[in-house]
C-alpha positions as a printed Julia matrix, in Angstrom:
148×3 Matrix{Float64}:
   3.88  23.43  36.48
   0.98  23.74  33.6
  -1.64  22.76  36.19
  -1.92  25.93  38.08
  -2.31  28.12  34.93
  -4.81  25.42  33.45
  -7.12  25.24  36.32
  -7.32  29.02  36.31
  -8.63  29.4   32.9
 -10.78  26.32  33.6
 -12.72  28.64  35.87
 -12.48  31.65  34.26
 -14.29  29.67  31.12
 -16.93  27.75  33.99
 -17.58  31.53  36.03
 -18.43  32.97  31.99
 -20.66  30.24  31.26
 -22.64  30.39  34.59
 -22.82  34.06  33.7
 -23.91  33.83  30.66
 -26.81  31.25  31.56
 -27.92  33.72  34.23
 -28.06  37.3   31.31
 -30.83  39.38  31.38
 -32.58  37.84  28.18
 -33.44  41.18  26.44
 -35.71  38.98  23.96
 -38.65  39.48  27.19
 -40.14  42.78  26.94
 -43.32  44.58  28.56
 -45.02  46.71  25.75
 -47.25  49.42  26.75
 -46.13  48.88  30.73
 -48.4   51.12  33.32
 -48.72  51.27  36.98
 -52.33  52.34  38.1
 -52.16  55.5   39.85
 -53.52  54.78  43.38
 -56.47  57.2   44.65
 -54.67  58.07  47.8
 -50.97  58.9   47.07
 -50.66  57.01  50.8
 -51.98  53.76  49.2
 -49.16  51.45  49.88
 -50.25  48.79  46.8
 -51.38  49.42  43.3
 -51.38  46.83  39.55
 -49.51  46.95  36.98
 -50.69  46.15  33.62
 -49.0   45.97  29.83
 -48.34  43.02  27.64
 -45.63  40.84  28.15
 -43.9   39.29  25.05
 -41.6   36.18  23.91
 -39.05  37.45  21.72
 -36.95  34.74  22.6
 -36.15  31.74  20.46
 -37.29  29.09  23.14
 -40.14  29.24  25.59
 -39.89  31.21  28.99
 -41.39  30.89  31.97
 -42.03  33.42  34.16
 -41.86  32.52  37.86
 -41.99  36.13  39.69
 -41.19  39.95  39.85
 -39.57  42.27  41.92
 -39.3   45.93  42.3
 -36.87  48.36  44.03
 -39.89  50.44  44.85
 -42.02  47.59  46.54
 -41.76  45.02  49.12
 -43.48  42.44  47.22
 -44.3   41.58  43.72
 -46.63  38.63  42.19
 -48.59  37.89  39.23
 -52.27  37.45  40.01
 -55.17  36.46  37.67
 -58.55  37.94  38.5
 -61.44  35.81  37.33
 -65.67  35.97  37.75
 -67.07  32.57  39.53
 -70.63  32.6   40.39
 -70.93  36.09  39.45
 -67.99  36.86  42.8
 -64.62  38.08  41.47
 -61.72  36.14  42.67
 -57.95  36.74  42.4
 -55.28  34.23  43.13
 -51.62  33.84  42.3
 -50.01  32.91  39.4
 -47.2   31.19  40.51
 -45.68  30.17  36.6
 -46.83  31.93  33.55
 -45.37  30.29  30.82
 -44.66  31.9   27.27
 -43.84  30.11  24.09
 -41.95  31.63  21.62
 -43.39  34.75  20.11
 -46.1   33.98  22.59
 -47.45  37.32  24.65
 -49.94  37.36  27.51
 -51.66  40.45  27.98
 -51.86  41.73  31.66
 -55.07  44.07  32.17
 -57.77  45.54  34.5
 -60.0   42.3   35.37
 -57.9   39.88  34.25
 -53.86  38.76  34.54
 -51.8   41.79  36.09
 -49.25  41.94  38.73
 -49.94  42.71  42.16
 -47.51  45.76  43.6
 -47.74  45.92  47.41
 -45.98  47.43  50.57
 -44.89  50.49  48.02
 -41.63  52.08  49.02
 -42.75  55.73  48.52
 -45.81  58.13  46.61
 -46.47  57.12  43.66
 -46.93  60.06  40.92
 -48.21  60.11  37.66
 -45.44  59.68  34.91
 -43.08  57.96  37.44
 -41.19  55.28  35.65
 -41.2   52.19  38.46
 -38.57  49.74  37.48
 -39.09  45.81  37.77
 -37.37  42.9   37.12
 -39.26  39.27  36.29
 -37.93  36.57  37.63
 -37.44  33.71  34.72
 -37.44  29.95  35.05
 -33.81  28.94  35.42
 -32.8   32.22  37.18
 -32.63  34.65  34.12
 -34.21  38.16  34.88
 -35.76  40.46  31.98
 -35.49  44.41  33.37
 -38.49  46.28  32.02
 -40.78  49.58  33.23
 -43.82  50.48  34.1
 -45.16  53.73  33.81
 -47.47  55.29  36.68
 -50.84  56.71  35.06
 -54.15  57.37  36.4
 -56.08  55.17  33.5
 -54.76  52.87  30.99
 -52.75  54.29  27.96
């Protein structure tokens, strides 16, 4: 029968697509990526800072970030109200294209807690953010004691 062979390339073709809609998009970079050094190599959290850019020919959204080398990573925004600093989460940072949005000291950056080991200076941590639609763009940070 011509059914059997049919429905088998049927989902080979549906598996590729779903694959394909789920690539690492290598159009979202991190430029000048760095990991703040903690003060106490037992410091379990640190930031991480660089600037994060749209290469891609659509918008992106990015939803989240993880790390083999911590627990738990989020985007946080730290901003001055009534002279106190505050920091909350960014749950969606979205990026048009050709857009960047600059993570730094004071401002956006990404929180990296419940580290997985010492941190040392010219350590390469690796991280993953999480995309809007399940996509995930692989990109580095580099551990140093001040910014670059």
């Amino acid at each position: 029968m011509i059914t059997k062979p049919f429905v088998g390339v049927l989902l080979w073709l549906c598996a590729g697509t779903a694959s394909a809609a789920a690539a690492v998009p290598a159009c979202v970079t991190v430029q000048q990526g760095w990991a703040r050094l903690p003060p106490n190599p037992a410091m379990p959290m640190t930031a991480g800072y660089g600037v994060i850019h749209n290469g891609c020919a659509k918008a992106v959204a990015i939803t989240g970030a993880r790390s083999a080398s911590f627990g738990d990573v989020s985007l946080h925004e730290t901003t001055i109200v009534d002279g106190v600093s505050r920091m909350r989460a960014v749950e969606r940072l979205p990026l048009a294209p050709g857009a960047r949005a600059v993570l730094k000291p004071g401002g956006l950056h990404l929180m990296l807690m419940e580290g997985k080991g010492a941190l040392t200076e010219g350590q390469v941590v690796p991280l993953q953010l999480q995309l809007d639609g399940g996509g995930e763009a692989s990109v580095t940070l580099t551990v140093r004691k001040a910014a670059p």
